[in-house]
Backbone bond lengths (Angstrom), bond angles and torsions (degrees), N, CA, C in turn:
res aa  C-N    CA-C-N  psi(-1)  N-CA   C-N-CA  omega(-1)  CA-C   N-CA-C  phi
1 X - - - 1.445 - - 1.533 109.24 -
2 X 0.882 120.36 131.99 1.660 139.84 -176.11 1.286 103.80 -80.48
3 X 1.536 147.12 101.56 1.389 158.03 -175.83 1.227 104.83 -86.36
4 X 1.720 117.38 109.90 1.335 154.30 171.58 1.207 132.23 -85.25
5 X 1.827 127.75 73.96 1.075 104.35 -156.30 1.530 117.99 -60.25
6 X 1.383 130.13 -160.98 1.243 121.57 -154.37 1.848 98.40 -114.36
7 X 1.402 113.92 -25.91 1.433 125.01 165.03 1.617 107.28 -70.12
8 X 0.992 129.56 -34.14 1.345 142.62 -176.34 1.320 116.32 -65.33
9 X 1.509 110.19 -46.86 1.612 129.48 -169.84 2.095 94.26 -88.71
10 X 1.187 128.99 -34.89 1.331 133.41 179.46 1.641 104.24 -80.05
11 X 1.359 127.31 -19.24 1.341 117.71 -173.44 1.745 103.08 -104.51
12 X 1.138 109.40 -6.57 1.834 129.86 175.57 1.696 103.22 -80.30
13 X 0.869 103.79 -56.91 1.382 121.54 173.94 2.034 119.45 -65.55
14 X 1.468 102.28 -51.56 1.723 97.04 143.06 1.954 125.01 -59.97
15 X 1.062 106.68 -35.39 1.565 94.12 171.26 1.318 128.76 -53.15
16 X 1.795 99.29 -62.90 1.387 136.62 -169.33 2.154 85.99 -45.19
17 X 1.224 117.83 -52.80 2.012 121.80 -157.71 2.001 70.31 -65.04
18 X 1.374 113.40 -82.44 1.458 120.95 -144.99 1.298 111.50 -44.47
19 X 1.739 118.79 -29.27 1.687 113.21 179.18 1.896 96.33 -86.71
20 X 0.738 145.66 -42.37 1.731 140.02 159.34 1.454 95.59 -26.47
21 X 1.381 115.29 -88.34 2.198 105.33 -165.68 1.388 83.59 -31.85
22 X 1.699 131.73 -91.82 0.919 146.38 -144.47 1.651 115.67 -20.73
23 X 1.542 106.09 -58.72 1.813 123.85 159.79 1.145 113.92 -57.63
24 X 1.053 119.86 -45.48 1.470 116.04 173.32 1.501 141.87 -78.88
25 X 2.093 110.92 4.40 1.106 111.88 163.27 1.029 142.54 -55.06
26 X 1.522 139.43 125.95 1.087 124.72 -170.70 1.632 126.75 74.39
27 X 1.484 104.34 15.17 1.512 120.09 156.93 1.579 105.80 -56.16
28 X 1.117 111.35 159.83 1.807 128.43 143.06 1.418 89.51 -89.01
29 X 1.296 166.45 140.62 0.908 138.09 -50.66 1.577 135.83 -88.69
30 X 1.275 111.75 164.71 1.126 133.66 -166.50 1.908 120.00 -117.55
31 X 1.367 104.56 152.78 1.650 110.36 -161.36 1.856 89.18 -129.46
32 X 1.207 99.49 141.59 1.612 113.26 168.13 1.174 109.75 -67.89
33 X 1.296 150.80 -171.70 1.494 123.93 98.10 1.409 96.95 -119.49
34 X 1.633 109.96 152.61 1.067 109.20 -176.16 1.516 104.59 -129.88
35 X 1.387 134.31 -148.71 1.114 142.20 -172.76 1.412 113.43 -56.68
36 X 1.584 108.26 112.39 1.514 112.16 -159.38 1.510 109.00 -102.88
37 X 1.295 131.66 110.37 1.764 132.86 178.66 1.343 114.66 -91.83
38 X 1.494 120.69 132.29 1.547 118.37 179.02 1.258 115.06 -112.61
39 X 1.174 136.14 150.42 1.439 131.85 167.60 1.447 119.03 -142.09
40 X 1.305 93.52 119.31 2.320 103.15 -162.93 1.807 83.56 -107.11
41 X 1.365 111.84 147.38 1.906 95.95 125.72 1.225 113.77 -106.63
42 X 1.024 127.12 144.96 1.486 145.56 -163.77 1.782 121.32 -105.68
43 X 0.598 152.19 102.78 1.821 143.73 160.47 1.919 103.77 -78.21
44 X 1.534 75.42 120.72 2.066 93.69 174.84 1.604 104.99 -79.56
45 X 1.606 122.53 123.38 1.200 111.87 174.10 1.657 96.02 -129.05
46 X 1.772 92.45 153.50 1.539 96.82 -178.44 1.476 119.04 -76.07
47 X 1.174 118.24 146.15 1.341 130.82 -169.69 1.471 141.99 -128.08
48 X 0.944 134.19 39.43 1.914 144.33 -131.93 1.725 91.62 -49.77
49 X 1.474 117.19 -23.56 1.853 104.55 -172.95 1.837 90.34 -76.22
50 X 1.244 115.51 -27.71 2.005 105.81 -162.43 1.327 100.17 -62.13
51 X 1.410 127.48 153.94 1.517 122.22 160.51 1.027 121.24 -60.97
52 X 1.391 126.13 -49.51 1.715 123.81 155.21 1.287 154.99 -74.38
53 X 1.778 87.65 20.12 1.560 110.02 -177.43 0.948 131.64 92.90
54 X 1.233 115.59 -14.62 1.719 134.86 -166.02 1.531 125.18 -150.96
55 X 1.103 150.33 150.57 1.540 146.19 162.14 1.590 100.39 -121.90
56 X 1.607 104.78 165.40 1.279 119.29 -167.59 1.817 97.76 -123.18
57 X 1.462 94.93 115.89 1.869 98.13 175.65 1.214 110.60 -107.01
58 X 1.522 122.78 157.59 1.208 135.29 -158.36 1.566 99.45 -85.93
59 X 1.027 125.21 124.62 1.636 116.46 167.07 1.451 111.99 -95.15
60 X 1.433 117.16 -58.90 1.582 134.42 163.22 1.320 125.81 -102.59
């Protein structure tokens, strides 16, 4: 399994929307986006480099 941190997988997912407008300027048509919901499960592992000891990786 390929370990995803969980900032990593949320800033992939901000790209992926911002290069879409980007392709899609200046279409005849056009897409909203509106209120966007995410859902990871995550496993907390300890970490002495994290500031809080730990990071959160994406499992699903």
């Amino acid at each position: 399994m390929v370990e995803i941190e969980l900032a990593d997988a949320v800033e992939a997912v901000r790209d992926e929307l911002l290069a879409a407008a980007v392709r899609g300027a200046g279409s005849e048509i056009a897409f909203t986006v509106g209120p966007i919901e995410l859902e990871f499960a995550v496993e907390l592992k300890v970490d002495a480099k994290a500031k809080g000891g730990f990071k959160a990786w994406v499992v699903t």
